[in-house]
C-alpha positions as a Markdown table, in Angstrom:
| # | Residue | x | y | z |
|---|---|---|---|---|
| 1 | Unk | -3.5 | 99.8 | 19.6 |
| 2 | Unk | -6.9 | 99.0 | 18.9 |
| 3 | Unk | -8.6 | 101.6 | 20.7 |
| 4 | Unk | -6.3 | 104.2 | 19.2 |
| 5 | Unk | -7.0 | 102.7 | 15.7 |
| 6 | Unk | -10.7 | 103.3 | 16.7 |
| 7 | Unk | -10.6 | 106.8 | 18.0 |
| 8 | Unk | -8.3 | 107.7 | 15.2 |
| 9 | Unk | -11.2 | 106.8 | 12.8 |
| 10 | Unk | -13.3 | 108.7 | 14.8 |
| 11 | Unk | -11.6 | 111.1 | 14.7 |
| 12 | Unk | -10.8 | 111.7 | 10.8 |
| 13 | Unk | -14.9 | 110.8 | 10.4 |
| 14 | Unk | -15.8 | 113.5 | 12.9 |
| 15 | Unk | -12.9 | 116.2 | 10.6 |
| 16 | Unk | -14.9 | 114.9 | 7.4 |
| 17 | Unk | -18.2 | 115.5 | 8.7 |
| 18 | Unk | -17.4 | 118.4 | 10.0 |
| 19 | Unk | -15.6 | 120.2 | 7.0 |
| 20 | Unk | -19.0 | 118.9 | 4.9 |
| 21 | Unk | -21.3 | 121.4 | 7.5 |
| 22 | Unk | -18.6 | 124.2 | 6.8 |
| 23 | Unk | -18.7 | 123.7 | 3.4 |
| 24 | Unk | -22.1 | 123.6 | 3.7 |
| 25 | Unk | -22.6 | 126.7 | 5.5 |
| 26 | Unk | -19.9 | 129.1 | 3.9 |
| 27 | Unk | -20.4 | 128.2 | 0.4 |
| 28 | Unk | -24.1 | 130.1 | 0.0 |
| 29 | Unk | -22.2 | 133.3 | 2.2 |
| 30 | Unk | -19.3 | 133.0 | -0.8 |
| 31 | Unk | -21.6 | 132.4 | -3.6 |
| 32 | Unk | -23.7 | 135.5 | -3.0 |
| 33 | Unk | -21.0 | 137.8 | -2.4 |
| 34 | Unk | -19.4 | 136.7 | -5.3 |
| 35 | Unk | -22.6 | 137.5 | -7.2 |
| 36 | Unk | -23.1 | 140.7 | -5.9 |
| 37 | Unk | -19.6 | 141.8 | -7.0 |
| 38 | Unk | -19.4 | 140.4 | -10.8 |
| 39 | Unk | -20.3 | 141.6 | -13.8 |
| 40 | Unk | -24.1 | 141.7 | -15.1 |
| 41 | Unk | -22.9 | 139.6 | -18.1 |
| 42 | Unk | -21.4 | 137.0 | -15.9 |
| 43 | Unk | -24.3 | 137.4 | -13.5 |
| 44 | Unk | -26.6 | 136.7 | -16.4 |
| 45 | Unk | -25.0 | 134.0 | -18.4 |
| 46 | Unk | -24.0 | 132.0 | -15.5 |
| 47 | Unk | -20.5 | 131.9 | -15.2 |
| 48 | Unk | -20.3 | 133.0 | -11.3 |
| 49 | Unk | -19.6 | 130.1 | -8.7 |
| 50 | Unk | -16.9 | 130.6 | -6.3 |
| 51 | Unk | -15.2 | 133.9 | -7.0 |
| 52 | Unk | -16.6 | 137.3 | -9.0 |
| 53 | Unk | -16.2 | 137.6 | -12.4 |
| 54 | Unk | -14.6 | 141.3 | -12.7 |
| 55 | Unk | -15.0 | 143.5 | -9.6 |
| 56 | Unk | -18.5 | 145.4 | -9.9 |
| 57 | Unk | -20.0 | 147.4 | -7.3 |
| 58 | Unk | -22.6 | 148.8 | -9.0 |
| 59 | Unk | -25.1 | 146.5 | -7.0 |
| 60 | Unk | -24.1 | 148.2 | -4.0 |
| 61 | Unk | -24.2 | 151.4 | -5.3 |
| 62 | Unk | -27.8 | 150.9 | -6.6 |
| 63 | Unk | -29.3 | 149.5 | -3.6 |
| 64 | Unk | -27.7 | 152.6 | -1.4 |
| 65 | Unk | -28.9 | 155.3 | -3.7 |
| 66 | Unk | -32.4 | 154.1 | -3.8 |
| 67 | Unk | -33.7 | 155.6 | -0.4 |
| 68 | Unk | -35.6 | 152.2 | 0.5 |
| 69 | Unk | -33.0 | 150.3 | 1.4 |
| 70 | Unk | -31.2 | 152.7 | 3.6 |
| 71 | Unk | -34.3 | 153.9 | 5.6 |
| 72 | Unk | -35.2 | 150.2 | 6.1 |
| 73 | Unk | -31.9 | 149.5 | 7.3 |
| 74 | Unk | -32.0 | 152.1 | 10.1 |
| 75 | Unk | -35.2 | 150.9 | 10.9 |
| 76 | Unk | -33.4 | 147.3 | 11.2 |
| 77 | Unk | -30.7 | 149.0 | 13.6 |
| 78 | Unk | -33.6 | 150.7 | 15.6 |
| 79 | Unk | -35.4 | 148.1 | 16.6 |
| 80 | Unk | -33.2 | 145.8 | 16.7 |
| 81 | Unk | -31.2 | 147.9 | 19.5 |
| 82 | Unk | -34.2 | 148.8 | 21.2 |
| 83 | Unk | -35.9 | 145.2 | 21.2 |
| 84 | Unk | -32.7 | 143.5 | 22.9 |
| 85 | Unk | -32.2 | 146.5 | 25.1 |
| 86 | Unk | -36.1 | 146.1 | 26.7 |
| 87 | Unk | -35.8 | 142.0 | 26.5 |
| 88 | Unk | -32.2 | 142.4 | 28.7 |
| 89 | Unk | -33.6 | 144.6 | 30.5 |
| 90 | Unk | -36.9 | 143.0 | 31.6 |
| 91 | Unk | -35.3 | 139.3 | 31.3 |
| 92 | Unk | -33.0 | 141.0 | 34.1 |
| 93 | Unk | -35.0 | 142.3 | 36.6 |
| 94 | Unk | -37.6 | 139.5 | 36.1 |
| 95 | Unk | -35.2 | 135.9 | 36.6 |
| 96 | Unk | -34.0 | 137.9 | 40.0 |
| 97 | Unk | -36.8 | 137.3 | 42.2 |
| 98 | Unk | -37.5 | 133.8 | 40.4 |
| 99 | Unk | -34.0 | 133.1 | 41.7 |
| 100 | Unk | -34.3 | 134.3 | 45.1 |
| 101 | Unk | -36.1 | 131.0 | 47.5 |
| 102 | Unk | -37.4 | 133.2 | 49.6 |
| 103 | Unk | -39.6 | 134.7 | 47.0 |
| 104 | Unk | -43.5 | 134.1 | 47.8 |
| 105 | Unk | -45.0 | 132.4 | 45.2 |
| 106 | Unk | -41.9 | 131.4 | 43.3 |
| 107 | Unk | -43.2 | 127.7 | 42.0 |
| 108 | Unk | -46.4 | 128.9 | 40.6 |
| 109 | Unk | -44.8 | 131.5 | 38.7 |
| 110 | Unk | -42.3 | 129.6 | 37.1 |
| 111 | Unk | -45.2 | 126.7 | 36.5 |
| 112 | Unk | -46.9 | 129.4 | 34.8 |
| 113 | Unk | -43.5 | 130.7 | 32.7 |
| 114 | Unk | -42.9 | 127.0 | 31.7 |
| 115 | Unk | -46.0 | 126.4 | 30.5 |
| 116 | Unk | -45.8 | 128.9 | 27.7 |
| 117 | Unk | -43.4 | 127.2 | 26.3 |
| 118 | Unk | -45.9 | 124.4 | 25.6 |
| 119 | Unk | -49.1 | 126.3 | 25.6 |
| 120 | Unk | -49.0 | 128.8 | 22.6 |
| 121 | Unk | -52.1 | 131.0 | 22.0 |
| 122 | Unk | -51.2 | 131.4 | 18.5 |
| 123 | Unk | -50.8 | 134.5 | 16.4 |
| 124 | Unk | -54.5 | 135.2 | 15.8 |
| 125 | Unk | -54.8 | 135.8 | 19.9 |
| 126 | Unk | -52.1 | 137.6 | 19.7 |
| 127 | Unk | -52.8 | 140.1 | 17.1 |
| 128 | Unk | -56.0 | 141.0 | 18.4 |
| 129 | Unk | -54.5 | 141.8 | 22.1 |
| 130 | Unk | -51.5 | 143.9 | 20.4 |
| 131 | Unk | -54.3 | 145.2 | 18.0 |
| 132 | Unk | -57.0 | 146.5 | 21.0 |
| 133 | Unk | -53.9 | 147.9 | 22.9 |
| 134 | Unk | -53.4 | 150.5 | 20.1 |
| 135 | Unk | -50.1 | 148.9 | 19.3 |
| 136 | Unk | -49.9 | 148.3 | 15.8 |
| 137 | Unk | -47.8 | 150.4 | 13.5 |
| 138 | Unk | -45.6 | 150.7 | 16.0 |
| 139 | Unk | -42.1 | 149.6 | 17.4 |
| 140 | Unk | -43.8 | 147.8 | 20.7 |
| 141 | Unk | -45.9 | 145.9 | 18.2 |
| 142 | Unk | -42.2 | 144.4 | 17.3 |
| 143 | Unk | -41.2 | 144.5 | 21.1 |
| 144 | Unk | -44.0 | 144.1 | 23.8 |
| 145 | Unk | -45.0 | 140.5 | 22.7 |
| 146 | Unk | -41.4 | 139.2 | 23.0 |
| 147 | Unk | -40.2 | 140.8 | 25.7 |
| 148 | Unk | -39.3 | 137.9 | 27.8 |
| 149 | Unk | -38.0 | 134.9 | 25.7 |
| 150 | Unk | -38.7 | 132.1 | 28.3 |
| 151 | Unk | -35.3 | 129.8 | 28.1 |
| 152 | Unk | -33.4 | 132.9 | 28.2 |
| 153 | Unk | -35.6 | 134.0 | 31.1 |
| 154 | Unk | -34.8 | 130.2 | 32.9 |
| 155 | Unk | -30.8 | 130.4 | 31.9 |
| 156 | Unk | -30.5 | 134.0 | 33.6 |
| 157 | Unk | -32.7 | 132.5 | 36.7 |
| 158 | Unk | -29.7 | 129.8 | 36.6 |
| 159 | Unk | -27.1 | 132.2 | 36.8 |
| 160 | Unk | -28.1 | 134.3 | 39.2 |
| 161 | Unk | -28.8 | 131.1 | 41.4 |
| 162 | Unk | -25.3 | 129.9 | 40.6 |
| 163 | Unk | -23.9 | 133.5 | 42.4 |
| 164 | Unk | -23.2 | 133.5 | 45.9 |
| 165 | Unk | -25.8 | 134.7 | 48.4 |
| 166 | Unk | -22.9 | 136.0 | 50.9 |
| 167 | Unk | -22.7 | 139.1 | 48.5 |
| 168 | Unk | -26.5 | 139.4 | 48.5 |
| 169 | Unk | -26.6 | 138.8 | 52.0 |
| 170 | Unk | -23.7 | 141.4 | 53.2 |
| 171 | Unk | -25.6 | 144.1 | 50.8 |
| 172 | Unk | -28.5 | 144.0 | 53.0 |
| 173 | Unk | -26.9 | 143.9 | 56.2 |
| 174 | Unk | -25.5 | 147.2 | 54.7 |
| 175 | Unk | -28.7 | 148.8 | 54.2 |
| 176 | Unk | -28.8 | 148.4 | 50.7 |
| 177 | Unk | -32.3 | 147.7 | 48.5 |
| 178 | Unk | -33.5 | 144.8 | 46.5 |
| 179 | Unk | -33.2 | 147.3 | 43.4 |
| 180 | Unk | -29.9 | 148.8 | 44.3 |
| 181 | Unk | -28.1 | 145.1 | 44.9 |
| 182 | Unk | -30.0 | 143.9 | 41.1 |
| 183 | Unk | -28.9 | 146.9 | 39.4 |
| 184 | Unk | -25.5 | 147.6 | 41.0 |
| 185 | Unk | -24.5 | 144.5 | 41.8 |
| 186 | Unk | -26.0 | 141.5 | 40.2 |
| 187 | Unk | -26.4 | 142.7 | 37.2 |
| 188 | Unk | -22.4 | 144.3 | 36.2 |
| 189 | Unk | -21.1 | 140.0 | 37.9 |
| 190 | Unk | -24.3 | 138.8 | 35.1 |
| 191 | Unk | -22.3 | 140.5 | 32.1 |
| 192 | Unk | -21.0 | 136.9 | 30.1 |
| 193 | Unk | -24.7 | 135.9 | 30.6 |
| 194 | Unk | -26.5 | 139.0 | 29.6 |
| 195 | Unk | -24.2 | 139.1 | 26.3 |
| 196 | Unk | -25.0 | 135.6 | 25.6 |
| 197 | Unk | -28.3 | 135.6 | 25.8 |
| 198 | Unk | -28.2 | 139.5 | 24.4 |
| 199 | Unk | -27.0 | 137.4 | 21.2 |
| 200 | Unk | -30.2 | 135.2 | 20.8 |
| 201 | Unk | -32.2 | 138.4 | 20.9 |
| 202 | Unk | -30.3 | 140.3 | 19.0 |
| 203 | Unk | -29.8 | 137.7 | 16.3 |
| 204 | Unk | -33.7 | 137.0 | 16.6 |
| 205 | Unk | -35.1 | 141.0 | 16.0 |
| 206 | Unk | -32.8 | 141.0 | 13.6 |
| 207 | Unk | -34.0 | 138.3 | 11.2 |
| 208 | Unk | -37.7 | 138.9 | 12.0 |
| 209 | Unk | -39.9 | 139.5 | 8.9 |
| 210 | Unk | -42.8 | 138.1 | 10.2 |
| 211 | Unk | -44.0 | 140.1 | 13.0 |
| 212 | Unk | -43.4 | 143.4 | 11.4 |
| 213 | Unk | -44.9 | 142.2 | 8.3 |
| 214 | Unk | -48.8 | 141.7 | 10.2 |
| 215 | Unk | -48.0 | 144.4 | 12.8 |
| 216 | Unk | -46.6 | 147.3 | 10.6 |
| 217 | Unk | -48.2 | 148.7 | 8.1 |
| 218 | Unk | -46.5 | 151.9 | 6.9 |
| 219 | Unk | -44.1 | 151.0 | 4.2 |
| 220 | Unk | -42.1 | 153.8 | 5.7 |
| 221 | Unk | -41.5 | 151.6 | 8.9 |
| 222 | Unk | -40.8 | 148.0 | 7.9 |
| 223 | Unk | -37.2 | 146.6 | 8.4 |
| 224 | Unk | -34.7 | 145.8 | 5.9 |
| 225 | Unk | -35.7 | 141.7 | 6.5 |
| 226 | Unk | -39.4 | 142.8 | 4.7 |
| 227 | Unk | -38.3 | 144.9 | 2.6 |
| 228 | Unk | -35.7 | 141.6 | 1.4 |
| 229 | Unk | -38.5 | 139.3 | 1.4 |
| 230 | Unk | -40.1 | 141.4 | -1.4 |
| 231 | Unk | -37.2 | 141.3 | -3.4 |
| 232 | Unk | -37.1 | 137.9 | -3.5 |
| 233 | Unk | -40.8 | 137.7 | -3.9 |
| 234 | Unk | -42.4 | 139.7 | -6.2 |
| 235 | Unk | -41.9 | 139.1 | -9.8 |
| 236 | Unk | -40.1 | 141.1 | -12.3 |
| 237 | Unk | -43.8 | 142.5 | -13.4 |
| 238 | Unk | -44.0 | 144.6 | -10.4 |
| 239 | Unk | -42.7 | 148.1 | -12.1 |
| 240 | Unk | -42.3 | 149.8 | -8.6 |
| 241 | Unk | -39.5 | 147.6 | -7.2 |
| 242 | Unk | -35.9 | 148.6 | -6.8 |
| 243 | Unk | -35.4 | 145.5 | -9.1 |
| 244 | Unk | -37.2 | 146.1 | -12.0 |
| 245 | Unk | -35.8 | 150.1 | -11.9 |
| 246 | Unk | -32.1 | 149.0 | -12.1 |
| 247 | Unk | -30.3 | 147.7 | -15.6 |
| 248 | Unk | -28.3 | 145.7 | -13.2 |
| 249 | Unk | -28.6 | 141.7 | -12.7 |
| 250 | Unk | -32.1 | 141.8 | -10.2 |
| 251 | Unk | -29.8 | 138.6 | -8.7 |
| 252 | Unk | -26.9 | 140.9 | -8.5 |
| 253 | Unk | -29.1 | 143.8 | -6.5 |
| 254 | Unk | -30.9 | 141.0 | -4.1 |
| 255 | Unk | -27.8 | 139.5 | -3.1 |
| 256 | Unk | -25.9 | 143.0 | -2.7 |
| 257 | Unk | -29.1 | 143.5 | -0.2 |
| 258 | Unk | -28.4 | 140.4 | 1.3 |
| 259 | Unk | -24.9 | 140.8 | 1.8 |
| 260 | Unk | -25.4 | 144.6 | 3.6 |
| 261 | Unk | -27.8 | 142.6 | 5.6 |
| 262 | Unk | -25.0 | 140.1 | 7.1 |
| 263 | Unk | -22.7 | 142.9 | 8.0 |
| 264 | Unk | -24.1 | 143.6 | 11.5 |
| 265 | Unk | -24.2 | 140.3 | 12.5 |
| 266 | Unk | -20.7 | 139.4 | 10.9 |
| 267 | Unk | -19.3 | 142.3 | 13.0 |
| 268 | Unk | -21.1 | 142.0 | 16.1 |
| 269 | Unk | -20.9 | 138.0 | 16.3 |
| 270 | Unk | -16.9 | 137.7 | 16.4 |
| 271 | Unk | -17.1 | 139.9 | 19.6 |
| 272 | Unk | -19.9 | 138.1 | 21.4 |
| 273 | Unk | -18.4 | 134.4 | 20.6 |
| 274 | Unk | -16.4 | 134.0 | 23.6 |
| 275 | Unk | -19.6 | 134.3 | 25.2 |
| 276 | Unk | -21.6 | 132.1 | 23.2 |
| 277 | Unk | -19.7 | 129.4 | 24.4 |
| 278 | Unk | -20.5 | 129.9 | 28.2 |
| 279 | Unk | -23.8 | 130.7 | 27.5 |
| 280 | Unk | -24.5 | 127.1 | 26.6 |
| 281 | Unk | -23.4 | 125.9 | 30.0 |
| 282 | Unk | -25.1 | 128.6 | 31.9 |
| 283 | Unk | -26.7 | 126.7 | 34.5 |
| 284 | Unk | -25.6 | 123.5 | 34.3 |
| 285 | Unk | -23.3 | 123.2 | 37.4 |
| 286 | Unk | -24.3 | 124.5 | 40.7 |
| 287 | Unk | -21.4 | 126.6 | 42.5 |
């Protein structure tokens, strides 16, 4: 009786603490939608907490029209598709031969991989390499330097090392390449890891402001994340802002912005979930 008493007070402490870090976590979602959909009087005076104040989607309507927003939003899309698609791809092909014991020189390059994690150059070093290359202004300003993420590079090398080597092994007795059994083999069993660490990428070019903010320098060109930092930056004396030109709340047109840029992620996140989950314990247990 005891012990049940015990883990039944566990239990209801763990529910409490856990409903706190929901609360915690939905109420800013809830509170900005709710501001981007009430009325600029409400906006204004106050009176929005939980739920709008009159149903107003002017905000949206304003941010759309202007052509900033929309063109830095395809250029959110853009590279965030491309960035995962090069990190998957490269993570991919490079974890394969990391996995494989036979491969020469396998310790010294994963000492080397590990040690990144630990021995950062810095951004200055950085900049000037991506700089001399002729890179900046550019999409592989955004992708190059993060190409390989190195835990997600050590969690694919775990998977694949998890896999058994009879299918390896009967696709070369059959004649078939090193590239042919990674790309047509390998890779299609890898797919629950390869979507859950595709998630982390994704999830990381998406909210990146800082990179393209020192690498990019056409205004044309920067993603939607920059162009929201501004908003939320600059002060209401800057007369070129999407702000300032609107009669609208300038909370109500930020957090409309903010709201369009949750969608992708709110969409993509319920289908990579099951996923997520796995992806955790990818690597854990050996097979």
């Amino acid at each position: 009786m005891v012990g049940e008493r015990k883990i039944s007070v566990f239990g209801v402490f763990n529910t409490l603490i856990l409903c706190l870090v929901a609360i915690a976590t939905l109420y800013p979602i809830v509170y900005i939608t709710a501001v981007s959909l009430s009325d600029t009087a409400a906006v204004v005076q106050g009176r929005v907490f939980l739920f709008p104040k009159g149903l107003n989607l002017e905000a949206y309507a304003e941010v759309l029209k202007n052509d900033t927003i929309p063109r830095a939003y395809l250029n959110s899309v853009f590279y965030t598709a491309f960035g995962t698609f090069v990190n998957l791809l490269i993570t991919a092909v490079a974890a394969y031969p990391l996995s494989q014991k036979g491969f020469f020189g396998r310790k010294f390059f994963m000492l080397a991989i590990v040690l990144t994690m630990f021995l950062n150059p810095g951004i200055i070093p950085t900049y000037v390499v991506v700089q001399q290359l002729g890179l900046t202004d550019s999409v592989w300003a955004l992708v190059l330097p993060n190409a390989i993420w190195t835990m997600e590079l050590i969690i694919l090398k775990s998977f694949y090392e998890n896999m058994s080597s009879q299918i390896r092994e009967a696709a070369l007795i059959d004649g078939a390449s090193e590239y042919r059994i990674l790309f047509n083999i390998v890779i299609p069993l890898s797919k629950p890891a390869l979507a859950s660490i595709g998630l982390f990428y994704f999830m990381g070019h998406w909210n990146s402001f800082f990179l393209p903010l020192i690498y990019l320098n056409d205004p044309d060109k920067y993603p939607l994340q920059v162009v929201l930092r501004d908003m939320l930056i600059y002060s209401a004396e800057n007369d070129a802002g999407l702000v300032d030109r609107s009669a609208l709340a300038p909370q109500s047109i930020k957090n409309a912005t903010i709201v369009l840029s949750m969608i992708p992620v709110l969409l993509i996140y319920p289908f990579a979930q099951k996923y997520f989950a796995k992806g955790v314990m990818l690597g854990s247990e050996k097979g």
